[in-house]
C-alpha positions in Angstrom: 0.0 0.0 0.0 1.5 4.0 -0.9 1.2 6.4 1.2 -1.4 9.3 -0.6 -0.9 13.0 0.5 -4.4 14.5 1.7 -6.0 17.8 1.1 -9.5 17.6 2.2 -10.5 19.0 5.2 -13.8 17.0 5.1 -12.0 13.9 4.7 -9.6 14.8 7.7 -11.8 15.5 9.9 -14.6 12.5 9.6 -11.8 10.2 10.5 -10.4 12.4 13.4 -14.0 12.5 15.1 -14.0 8.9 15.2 -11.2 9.7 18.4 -12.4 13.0 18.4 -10.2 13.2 21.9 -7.0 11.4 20.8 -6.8 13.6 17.7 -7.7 16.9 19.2 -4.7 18.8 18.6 -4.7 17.3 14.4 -8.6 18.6 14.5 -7.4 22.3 15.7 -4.4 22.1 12.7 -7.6 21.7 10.5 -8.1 25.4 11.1 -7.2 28.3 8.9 -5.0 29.5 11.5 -3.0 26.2 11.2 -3.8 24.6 7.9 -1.1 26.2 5.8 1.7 24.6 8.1 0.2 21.1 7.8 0.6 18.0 5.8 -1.4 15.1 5.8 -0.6 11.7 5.0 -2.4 8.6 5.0 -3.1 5.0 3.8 -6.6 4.2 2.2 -8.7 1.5 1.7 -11.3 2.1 -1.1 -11.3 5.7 -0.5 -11.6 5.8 3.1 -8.5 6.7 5.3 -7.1 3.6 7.6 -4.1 5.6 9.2 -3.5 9.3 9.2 -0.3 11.2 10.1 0.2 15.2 10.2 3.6 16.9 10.0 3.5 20.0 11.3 6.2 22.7 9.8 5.2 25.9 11.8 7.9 24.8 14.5 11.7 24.4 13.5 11.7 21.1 13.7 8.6 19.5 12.4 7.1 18.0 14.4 5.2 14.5 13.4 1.9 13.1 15.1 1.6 9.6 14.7 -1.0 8.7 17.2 -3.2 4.8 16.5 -4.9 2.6 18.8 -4.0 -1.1 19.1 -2.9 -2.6 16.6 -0.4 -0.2 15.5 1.2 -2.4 12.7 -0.9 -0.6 10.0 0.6 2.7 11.4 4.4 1.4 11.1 3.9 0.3 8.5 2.6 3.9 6.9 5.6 5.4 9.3 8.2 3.4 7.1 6.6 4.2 3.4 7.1 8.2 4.5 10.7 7.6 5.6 12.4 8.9 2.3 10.1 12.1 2.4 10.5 13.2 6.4 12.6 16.0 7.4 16.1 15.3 8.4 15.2 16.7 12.2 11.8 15.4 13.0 10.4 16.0 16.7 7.7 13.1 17.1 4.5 12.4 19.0 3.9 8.5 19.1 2.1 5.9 20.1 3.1 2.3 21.8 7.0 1.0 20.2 6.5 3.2 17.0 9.7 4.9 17.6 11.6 1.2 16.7 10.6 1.8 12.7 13.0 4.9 12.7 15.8 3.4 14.4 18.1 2.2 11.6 18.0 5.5 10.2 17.5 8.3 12.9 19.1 9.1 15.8 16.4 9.3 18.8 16.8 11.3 22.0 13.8 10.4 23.9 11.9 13.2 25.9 9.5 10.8 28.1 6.4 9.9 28.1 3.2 11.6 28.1 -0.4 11.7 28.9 -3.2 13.2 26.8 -5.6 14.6 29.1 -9.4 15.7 28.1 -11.5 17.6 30.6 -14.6 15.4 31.4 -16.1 17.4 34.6 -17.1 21.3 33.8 -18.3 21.5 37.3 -15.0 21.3 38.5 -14.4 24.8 36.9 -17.8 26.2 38.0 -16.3 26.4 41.6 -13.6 28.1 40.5 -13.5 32.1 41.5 -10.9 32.8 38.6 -11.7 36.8 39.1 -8.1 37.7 39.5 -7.1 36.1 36.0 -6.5 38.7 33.2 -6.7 38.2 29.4 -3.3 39.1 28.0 -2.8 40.5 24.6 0.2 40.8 21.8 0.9 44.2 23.8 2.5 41.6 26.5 4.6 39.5 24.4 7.8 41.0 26.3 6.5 40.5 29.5 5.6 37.3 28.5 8.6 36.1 27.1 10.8 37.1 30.2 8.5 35.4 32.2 9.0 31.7 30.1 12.9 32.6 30.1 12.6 32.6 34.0 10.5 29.8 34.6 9.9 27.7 31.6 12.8 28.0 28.9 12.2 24.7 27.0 8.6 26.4 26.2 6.5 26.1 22.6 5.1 29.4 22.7 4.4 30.9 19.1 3.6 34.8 19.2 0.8 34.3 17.1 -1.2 32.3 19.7 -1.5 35.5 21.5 -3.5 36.9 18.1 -6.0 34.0 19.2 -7.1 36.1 22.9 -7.0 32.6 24.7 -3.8 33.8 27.0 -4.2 34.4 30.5 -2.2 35.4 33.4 -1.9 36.7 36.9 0.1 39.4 38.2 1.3 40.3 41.9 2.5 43.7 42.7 2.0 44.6 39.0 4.4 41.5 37.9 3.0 38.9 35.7 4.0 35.5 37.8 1.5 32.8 36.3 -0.1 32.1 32.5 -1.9 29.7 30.8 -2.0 29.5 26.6 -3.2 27.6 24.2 -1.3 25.4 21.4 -4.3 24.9 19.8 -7.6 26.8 19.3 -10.0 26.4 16.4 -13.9 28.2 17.5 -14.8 26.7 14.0 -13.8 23.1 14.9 -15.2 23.1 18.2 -11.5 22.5 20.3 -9.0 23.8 22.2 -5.3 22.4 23.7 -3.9 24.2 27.1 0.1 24.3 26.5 2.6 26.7 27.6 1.4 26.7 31.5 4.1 28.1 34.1 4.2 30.3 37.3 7.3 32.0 38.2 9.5 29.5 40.4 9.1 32.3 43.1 5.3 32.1 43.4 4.9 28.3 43.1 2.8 25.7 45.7 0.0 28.2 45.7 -2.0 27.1 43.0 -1.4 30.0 40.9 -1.4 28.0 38.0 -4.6 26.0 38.7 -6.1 29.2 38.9 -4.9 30.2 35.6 -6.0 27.3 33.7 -9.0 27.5 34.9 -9.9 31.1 33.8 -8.8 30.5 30.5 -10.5 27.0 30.2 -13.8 29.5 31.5 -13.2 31.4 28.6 -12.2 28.5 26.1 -16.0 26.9 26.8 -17.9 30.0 25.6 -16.4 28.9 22.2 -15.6 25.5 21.9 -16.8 21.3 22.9 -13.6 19.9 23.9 -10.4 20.9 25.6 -7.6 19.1 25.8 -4.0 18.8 27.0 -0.5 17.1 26.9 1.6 17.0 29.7 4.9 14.4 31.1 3.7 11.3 32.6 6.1 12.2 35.6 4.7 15.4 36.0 2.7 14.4 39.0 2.3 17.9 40.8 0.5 19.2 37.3 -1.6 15.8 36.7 -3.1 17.0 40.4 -3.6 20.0 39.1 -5.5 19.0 35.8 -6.9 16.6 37.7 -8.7 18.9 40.3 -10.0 21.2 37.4 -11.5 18.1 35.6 -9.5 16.6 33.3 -8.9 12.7 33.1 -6.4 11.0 31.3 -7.3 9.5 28.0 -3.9 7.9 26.4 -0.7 7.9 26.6 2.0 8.6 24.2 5.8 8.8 23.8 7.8 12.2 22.2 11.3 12.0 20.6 13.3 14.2 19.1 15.0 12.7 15.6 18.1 13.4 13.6 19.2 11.4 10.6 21.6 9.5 11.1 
């Protein structure tokens, strides 16, 4: 079977829905706001998809989201026809053992694994007095961006996100010590991802952060069906966190970064 490379957002999206929760962050790439950094590859069966795959080019690397349900033979198998045509730095998202088809040809730093977490319980968030959380704009990138250096340098913040009015923060004495963004955000597809969460290492164990989150998720539900997150498997004191607000965990994955060997 070849690999065919997709351009119908229709298409796309039917199968995502099917694991509308498992694909959440692929259904917000379906927006305009994404869409132009995507590609889409897939194997098909009489015209209808049997595996999917997006790489993703607005980040330097790419990054690649291979992300199946048991079995995932009919995904290594589409993993290993796209070999010749990925990027020779590829950060991946992926499921089970997938990372053994790139072995013989990539070198792979692993960066742990992780849960995908969905948020199940809304009434969690209703008892959540998020008064003192602020929508922040492009005006704060700076502010912003000194913040993540101090507390969270390995971030995946993209400027643009702010564009989208789904950041949030909290300040003390005027400082901004807490935020909470989005990685994904698509009104028109019904979803949203958290990402970028932080509080200044100065303010932490207060549950500055859990505060944040849930301000912006507040705000994320006048909009959107389903929010969604990623976050390290061994990241127990944030789990709590999501866990308290209403999230539960619906899969886990594995992320590597690649380099051709």
């Amino acid at each position: 079977m070849k690999p065919v490379c997709l351009h119908d957002k229709q298409e796309i999206e039917q199968f995502l829905c099917q694991r509308r929760l498992l694909h959440l962050y692929e259904l917000g790439d379906l927006d305009d706001f994404f869409w132009k950094y995507t590609s889409w590859y897939a194997f098909k069966d009489q015209e209808r998809i049997k595996q999917l795959v997006l790489l993703y080019l607005g980040f330097s690397p790419a990054t690649l989201l291979a992300l199946s349900e048991e079995p995932l033979a009919g995904m290594a198998d589409l993993l290993r026809a796209l070999l010749p045509f990925l990027p020779k730095q590829v950060y991946c998202h992926l499921s089970g053992n997938l990372v053994t088809v790139f072995e013989q040809d990539y070198a792979i730093e692993p960066h742990g694994a992780y849960y995908k977490m969905a948020l199940s319980d809304r009434s969690c968030l209703e008892r959540v007095d998020s008064s003192e959380v602020i929508r922040l704009a492009p005006a704060d990138r700076a502010e912003l961006e000194a913040l993540y250096q101090v507390s969270y340098p390995g971030n995946w913040f993209d400027p643009r996100m702010l564009e989208t009015g789904h950041y949030y923060g909290l300040r003390r004495d005027s400082h901004l010590v807490s935020v909470a963004g989005v990685h994904v955000y698509s009104p028109h597809y019904k979803v949203a991802a958290l990402g970028n969460v932080t509080t200044h290492p100065d303010f932490r164990g207060q549950g500055l952060a859990t505060l944040t989150c849930a301000g912006l998720c507040q705000a994320l539900l006048t909009s959107v069906d389903h929010i969604g997150l990623n976050v390290r498997a061994d990241n127990l004191a944030a789990i709590a966190s999501y866990e308290k607000l209403g999230f539960e965990r619906i899969a886990v994955y594995g992320e590597y970064a690649l380099k051709l060997k």
